[in-house]
C-alpha positions in Angstrom: -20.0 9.5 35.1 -18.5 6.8 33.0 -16.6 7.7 29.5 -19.7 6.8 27.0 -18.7 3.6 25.2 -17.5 3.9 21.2 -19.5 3.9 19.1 -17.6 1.0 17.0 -18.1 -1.3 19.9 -21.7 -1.0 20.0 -21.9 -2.1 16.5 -20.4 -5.3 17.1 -22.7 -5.9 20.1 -19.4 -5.3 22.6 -19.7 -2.9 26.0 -15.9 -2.9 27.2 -15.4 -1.9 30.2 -15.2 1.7 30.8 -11.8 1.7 32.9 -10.5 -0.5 29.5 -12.4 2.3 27.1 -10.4 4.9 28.9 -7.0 2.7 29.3 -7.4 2.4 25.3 -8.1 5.8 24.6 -5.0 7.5 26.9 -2.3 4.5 25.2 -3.4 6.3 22.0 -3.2 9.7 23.1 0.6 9.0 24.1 1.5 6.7 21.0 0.7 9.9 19.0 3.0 12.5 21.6 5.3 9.7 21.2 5.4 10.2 17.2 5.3 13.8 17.6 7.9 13.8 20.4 10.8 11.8 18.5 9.9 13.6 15.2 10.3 16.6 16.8 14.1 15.8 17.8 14.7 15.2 13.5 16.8 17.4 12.2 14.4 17.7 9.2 11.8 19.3 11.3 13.3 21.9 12.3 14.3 23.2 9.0 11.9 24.9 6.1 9.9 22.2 3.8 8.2 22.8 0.8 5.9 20.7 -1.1 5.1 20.7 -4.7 2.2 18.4 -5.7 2.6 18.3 -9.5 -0.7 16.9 -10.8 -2.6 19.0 -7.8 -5.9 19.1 -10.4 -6.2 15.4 -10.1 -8.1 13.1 -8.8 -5.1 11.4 -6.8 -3.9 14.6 -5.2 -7.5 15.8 -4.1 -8.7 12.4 -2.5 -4.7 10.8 -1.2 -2.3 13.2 -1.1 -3.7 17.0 0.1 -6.3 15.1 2.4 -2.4 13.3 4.1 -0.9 16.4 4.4 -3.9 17.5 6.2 -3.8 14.7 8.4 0.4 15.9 9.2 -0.5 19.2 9.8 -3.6 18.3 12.2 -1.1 15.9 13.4 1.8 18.6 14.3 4.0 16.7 12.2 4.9 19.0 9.7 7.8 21.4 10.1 6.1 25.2 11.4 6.7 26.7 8.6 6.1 24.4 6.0 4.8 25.7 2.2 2.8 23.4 0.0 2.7 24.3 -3.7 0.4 22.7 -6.3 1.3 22.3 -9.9 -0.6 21.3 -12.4 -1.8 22.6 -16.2 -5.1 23.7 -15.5 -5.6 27.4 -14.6 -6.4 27.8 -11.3 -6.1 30.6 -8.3 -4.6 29.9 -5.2 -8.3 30.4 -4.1 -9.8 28.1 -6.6 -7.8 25.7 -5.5 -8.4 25.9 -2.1 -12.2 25.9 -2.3 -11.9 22.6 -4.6 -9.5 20.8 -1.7 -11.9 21.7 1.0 -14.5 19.2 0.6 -12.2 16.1 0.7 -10.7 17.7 3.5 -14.1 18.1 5.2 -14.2 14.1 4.8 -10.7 14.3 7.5 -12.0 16.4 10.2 -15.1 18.7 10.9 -12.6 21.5 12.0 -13.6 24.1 9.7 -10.8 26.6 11.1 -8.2 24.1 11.0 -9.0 23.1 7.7 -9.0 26.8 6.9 -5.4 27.1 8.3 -3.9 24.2 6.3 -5.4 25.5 3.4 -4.0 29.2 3.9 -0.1 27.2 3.3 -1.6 26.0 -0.3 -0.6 27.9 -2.7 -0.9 27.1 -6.7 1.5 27.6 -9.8 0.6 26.7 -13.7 2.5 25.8 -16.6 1.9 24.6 -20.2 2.8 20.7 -19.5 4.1 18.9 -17.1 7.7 19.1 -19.2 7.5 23.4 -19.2 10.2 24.5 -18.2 9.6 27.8 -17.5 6.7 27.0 -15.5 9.2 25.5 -13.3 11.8 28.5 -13.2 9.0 30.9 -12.0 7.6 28.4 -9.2 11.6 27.8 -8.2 11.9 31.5 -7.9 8.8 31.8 -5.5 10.1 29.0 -3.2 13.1 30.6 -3.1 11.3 33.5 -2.0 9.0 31.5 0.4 12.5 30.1 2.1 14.0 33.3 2.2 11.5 34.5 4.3 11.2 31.7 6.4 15.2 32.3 7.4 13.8 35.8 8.0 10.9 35.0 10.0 13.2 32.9 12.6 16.1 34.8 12.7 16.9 33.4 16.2 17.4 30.2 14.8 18.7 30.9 11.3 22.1 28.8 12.0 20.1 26.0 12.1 16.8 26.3 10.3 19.2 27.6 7.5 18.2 24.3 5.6 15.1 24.1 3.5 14.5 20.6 2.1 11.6 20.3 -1.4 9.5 16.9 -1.7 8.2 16.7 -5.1 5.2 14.5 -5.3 4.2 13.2 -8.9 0.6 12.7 -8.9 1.0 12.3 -12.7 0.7 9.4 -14.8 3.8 7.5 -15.3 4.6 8.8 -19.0 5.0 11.9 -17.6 7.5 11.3 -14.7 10.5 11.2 -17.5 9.4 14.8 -18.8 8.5 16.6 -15.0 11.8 15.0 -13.7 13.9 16.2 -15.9 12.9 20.2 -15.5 12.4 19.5 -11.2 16.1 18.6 -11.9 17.1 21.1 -14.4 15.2 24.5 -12.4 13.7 23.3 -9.0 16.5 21.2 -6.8 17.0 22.4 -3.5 20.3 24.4 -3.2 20.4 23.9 0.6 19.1 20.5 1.4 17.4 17.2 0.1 15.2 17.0 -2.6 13.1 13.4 -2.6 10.4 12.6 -5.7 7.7 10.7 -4.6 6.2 8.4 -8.0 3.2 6.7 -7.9 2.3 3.0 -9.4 2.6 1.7 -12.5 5.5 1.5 -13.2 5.6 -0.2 -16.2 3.3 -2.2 -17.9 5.9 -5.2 -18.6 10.0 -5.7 -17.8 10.9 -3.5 -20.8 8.6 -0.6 -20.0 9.6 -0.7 -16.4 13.4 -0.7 -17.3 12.7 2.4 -19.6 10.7 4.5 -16.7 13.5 3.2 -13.7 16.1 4.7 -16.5 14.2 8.0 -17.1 14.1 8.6 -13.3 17.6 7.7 -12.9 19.2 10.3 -15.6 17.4 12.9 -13.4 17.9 11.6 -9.1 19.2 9.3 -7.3 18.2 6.1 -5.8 17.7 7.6 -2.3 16.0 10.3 -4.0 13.4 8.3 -4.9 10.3 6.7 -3.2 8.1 4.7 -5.3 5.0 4.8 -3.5 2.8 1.0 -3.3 0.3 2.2 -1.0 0.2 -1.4 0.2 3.3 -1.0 2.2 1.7 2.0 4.5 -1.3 -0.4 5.5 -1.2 -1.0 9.2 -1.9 -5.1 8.8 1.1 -5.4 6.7 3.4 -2.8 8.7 2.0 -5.5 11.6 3.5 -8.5 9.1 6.9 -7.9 10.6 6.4 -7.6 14.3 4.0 -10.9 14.6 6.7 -12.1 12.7 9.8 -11.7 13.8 8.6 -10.9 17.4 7.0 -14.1 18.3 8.9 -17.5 19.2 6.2 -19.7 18.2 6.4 -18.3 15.0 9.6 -19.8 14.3 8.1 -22.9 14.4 5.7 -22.9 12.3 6.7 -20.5 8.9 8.2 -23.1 7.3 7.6 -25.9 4.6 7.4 -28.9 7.0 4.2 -26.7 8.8 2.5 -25.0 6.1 0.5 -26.8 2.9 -0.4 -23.7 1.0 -0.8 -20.2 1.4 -3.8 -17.9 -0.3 -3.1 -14.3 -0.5 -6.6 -12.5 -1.6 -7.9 -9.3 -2.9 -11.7 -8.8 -3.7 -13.6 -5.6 -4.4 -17.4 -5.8 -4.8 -17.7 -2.9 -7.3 -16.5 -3.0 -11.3 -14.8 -0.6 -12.8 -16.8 2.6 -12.0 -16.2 4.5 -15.2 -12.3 3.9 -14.9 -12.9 0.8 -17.4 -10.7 3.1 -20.0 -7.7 3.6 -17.8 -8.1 0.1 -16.3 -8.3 -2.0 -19.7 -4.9 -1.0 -20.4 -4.0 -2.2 -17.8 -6.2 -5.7 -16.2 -6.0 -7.2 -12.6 -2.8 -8.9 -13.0 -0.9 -5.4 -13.1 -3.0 -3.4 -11.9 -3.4 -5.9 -8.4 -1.2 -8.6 -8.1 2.0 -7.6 -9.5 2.6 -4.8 -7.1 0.4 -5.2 -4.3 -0.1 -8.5 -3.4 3.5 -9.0 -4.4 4.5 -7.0 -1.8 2.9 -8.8 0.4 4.2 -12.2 -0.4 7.6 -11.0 -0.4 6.8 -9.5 3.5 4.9 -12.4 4.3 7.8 -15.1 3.1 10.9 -13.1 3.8 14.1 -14.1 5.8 14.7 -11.8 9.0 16.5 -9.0 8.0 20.1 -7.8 9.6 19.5 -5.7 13.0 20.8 -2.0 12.4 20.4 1.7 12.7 17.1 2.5 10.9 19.0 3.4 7.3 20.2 0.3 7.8 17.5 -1.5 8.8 15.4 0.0 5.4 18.6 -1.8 2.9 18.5 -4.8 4.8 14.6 -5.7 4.6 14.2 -4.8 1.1 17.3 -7.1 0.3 15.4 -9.6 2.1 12.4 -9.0 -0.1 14.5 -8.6 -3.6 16.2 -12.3 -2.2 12.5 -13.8 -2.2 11.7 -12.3 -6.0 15.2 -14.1 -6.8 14.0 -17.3 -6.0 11.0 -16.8 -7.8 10.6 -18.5 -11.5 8.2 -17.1 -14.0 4.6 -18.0 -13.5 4.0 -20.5 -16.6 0.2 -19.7 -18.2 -1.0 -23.3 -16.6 -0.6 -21.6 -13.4 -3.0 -19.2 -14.3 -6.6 -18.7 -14.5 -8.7 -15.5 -16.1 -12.0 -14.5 -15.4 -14.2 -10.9 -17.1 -17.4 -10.0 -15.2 -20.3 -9.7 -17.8 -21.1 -6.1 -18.1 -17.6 -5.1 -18.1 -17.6 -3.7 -21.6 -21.0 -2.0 -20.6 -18.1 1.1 -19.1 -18.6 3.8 -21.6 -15.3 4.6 -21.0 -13.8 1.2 -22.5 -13.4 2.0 -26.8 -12.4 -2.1 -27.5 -16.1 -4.0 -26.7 -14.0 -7.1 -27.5 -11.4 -7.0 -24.9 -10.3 -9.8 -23.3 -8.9 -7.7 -20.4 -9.1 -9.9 -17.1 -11.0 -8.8 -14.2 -10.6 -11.5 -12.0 -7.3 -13.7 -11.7 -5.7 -16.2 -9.9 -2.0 -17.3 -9.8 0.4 -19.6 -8.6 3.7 -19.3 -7.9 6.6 -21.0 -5.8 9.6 -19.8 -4.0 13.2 -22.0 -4.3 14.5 -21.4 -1.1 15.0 -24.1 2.1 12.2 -22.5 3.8 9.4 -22.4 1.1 10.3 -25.0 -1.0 7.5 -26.7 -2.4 4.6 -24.5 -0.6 2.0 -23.4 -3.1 1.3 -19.5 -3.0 -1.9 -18.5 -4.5 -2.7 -15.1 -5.1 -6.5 -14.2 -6.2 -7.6 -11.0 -7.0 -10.7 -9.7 -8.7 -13.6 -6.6 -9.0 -16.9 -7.2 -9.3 -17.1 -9.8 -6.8 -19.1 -10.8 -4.0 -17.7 -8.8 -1.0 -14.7 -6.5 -0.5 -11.8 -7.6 1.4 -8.2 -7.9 1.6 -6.4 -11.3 3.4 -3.7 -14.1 4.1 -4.9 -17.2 5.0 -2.0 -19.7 5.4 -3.0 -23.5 5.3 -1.5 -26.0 7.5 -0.6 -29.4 6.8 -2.0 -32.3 8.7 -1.2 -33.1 12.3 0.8 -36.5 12.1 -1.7 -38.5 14.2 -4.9 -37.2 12.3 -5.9 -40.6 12.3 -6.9 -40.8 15.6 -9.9 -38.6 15.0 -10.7 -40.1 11.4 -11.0 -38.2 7.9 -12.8 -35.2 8.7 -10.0 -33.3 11.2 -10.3 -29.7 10.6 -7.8 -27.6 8.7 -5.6 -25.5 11.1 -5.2 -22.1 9.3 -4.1 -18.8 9.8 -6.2 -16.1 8.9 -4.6 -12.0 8.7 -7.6 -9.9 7.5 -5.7 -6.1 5.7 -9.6 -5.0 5.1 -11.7 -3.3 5.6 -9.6 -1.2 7.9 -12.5 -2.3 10.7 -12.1 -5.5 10.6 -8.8 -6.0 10.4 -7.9 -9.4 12.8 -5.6 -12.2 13.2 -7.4 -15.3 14.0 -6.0 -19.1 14.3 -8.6 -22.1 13.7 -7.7 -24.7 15.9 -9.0 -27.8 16.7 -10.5 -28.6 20.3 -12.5 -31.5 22.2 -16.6 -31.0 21.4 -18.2 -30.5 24.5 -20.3 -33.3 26.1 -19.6 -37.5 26.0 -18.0 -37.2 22.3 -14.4 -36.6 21.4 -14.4 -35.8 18.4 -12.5 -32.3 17.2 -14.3 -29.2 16.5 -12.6 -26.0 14.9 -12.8 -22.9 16.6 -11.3 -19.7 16.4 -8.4 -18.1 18.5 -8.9 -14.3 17.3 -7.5 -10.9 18.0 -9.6 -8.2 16.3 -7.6 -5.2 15.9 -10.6 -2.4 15.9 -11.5 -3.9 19.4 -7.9 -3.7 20.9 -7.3 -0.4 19.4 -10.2 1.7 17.7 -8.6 1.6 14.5 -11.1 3.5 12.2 -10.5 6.8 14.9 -7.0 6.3 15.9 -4.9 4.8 13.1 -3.4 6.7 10.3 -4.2 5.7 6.4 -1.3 4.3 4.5 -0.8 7.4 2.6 -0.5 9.7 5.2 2.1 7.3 7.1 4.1 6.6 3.8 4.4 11.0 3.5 5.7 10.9 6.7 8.0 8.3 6.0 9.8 10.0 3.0 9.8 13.5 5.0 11.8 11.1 7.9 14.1 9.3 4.7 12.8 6.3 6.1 13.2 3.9 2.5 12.0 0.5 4.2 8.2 1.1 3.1 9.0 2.1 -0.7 9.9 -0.2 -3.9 13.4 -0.3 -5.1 14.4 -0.7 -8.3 15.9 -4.0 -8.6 13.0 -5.0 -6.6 10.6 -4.0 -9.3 12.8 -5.2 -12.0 12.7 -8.6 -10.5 9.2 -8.5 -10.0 8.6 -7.9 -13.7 10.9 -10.7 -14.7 8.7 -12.9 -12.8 5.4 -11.4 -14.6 6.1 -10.4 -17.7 6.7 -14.3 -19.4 2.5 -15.1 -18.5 1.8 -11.6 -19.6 3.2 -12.1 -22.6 1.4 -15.6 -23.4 -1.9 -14.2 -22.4 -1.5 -11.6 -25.0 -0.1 -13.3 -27.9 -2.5 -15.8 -27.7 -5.5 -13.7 -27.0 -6.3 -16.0 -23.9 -10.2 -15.7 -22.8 -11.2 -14.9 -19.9 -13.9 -17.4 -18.0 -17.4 -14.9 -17.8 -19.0 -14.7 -14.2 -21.6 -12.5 -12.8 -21.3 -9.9 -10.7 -21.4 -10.8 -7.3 -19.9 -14.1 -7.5 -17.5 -14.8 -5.5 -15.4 -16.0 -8.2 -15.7 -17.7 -11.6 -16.8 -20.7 -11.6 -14.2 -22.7 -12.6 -12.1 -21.1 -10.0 -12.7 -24.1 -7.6 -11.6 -27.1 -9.6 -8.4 -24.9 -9.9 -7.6 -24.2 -6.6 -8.1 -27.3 -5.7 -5.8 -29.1 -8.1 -3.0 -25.8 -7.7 -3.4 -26.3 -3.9 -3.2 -29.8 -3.7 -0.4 -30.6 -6.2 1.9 -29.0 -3.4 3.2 -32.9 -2.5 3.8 -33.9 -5.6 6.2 -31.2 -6.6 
């Protein structure tokens, strides 16, 4: 009897063949030994880990980071004896907060007893504040215990699973990082192998606020200590941005200036704030979106290739690739700019200022002074409350030089990489071909490769947290923000946020469910079109 077709396929209206359903299904099965197998050979997995989730209470750690470690563990790719400790001020059991993990665990895998087994390695430890330091003396004496017996328990091997390495992961707000560093650093470094600190965006809300947390964090580790985590860098589409890049011939042909007419890098959620209106206003969709996220994917998407070397090397070399892009970057002037606030947006009980003119929607253009981009418009757009949720590149190509033949109405080529949803992730060209019949003229069509077809993407593919974990456990930096990286960023950022502050800019109103405001048209026209006059 044949294997019973997924389930994602019929939804799309798709049979594949069964012998292709089976193909698919044993490439993935030996992509993840693969992973397993070469992790396996790491010298860091065959010593003792221990984990201490400081902020374990909150919402982060409950829905990211203990539902990732799950996903390692299920995964076999954390080391056997591996002890995760939460840390946090509420007073919990080790119980308590077991049975409060569970059911966004239950959301991973309906494996009740391995579920069970990952919990059994959570432990939990209290102190005053996230600055208590002896809250953190007592929980460094009980790892120390924890690795003691782990040398005990393989004896055999003590020479070399002698090591025990600590990942710290701050699930804290950043004006806490300066105060938690500081005691991890004072009372809970490991004495026999790495410590790495894993931070979480913001960092900053402007250049000077960003220096001031880079400088707090760097009293206390290391760079290579530290992985600042953009969640946007684990997602599979833009891992992908490298290999179609840098992996395909044609491609060297087209990323350029003399090919490309403008490039649109998007971001749309259909739902508002969702009671996080409080946390959010500080903040607005220029920080809270485009600054980080989508900048990290310009700089990926734009990038020169990076030196070949081993993979430490490798991890330098592409994020001085990306820090070379943000050099060539000038400050976004406020005419390149365009603000939009959903009506209802004040409605959020948990926003105090009814008056805010906090942006919900923006759009921004920038330009990048290098041989390659010079000239090309980049437009970044990113908004909540809108009409559909999705994350994209679409790159806009100029004119074939005989367009004339077929008169004024040629189709645009374009390039079109879909992040999300996660299920519809897909790289599709529109290209121009013959209509079928007597006529001639051109008609666009799409050449498309749809990810979740290829490779079942919603069953088989790892979420960006849980491939970012692994990546710090390996010391793999490439995926993580550096500083200069973020101070350049902020250079490029802070000038517009400014001038939208100090002059108390308006926002444009648009309903929700809009697809944007309404003026958002005219501008993108004239910001996308002004490319040849520059």
């Amino acid at each position: 009897m044949p294997p019973r077709p997924n389930i994602e396929y019929l939804s799309r209206g798709v049979i594949p063949d069964a012998g292709y359903v089976t193909q698919t299904l044993n490439e993935n099965k030996q992509k993840e030994e693969s992973i397993s197998s070469i992790v396996r050979e790491e010298a860091w997995y065959t010593e003792g880990l221990t984990i201490v989730v400081v902020g374990a209470s909150g919402d982060l750690a409950k829905r990211k980071t203990y539902p990732s470690l799950f996903d390692l563990y299920s995964s076999k790719l954390l080391p056997r004896n591996t002890v995760i400790w939460g840390y946090a001020r509420s007073k919990k059991t080790h119980e308590s907060l077991r049975s409060g993990l569970k059911p966004f665990l239950l959301d991973r895998s309906i494996d009740e007893d391995k579920i069970d087994a990952f919990l059994s390695t959570c432990f939990y430890h209290s102190g005053q504040s996230y600055g208590d330091l002896e809250a953190y003396k007592s929980l460094n004496e009980m790892i120390i215990e924890d690795e003691y017996e782990n040398v005990n328990r393989n004896y055999a091997d003590c020479i070399r699973n002698s090591r025990s390495n600590r990942l710290f992961y701050f699930a804290i707000p950043p004006n806490r990082f300066g105060e938690a560093g500081l005691q991890v650093k004072k009372a809970a470094m490991a004495t026999n192998g790495w410590t790495r600190v894993v931070v979480e965006k913001p960092f900053g809300r402007d250049l000077q606020t960003c220096k001031e947390l880079l400088g707090l964090l760097a009293r206390n580790f290391e760079e290579d200590q530290l992985y600042r985590i953009d969640h946007y860098l684990g997602k599979e589409m833009i891992q992908n941005l490298l290999v179609f890049r840098f992996s395909n011939s044609w491609m060297d042909w087209l990323w350029h200036r003399n090919a490309i007419s403008h490039v649109e890098i998007c971001f749309k959620e259909s739902i508002g704030t969702q009671g996080r209106g409080g946390y959010f206003d500080q903040y607005g969709i220029i920080r809270d979106i485009i600054q980080n996220h989508l900048m990290q994917v310009l700089t990926v998407l734009t990038m020169e290739p990076p030196n070949k070397g081993s993979a430490k090397e490798l991890g330098v070399s592409i994020r001085d690739a990306k820090v070379a892009i943000l050099n060539a970057m000038p400050p976004i002037p406020l005419s390149d700019c365009l603000l939009g606030q959903y009506k209802g947006y004040t409605d959020d009980p948990t926003i105090e200022d009814k008056s805010t003119t906090a942006p919900t929607f923006a759009a921004v253009r920038c330009f990048i002074n290098t041989p390659r981009w010079e000239g090309v418009p980049f437009i970044m757009i990113a908004g909540k409350a809108l009409d559909e949720r999705k994350a994209e590149i679409t790159v806009h190509f100029k004119k074939p030089k005989h367009s004339s033949l077929f008169g004024s109405c040629l189709p645009q080529n374009k390039l079109t990489i879909k992040i999300q949803p996660l299920t519809d992730a897909a790289i599709s060209l529109k290209t121009n071909i013959k209509s079928p019949g007597f006529q001639s003229s051109p008609v666009s069509t799409d050449l498309q490769f749809n990810y979740n077809h290829q490779f079942s993407m919603a069953s088989n593919n790892p979420d960006a947290y849980t491939r970012l974990i692994l990546d710090v456990l390996r010391g793999r930096e490439m995926s993580f923000v550096r500083d200069d990286e973020l101070r350049k960023s902020w250079e490029i950022f802070t000038p517009l946020l400014q001038q939208i502050e100090q002059n108390n800019i308006k926002p444009f109103s648009y309903m929700p469910g809009q697809s944007a405001p309404d003026q958002f048209h005219d501008f993108f026209l004239k910001k996308a079109s002004n490319a040849s006059k520059l």
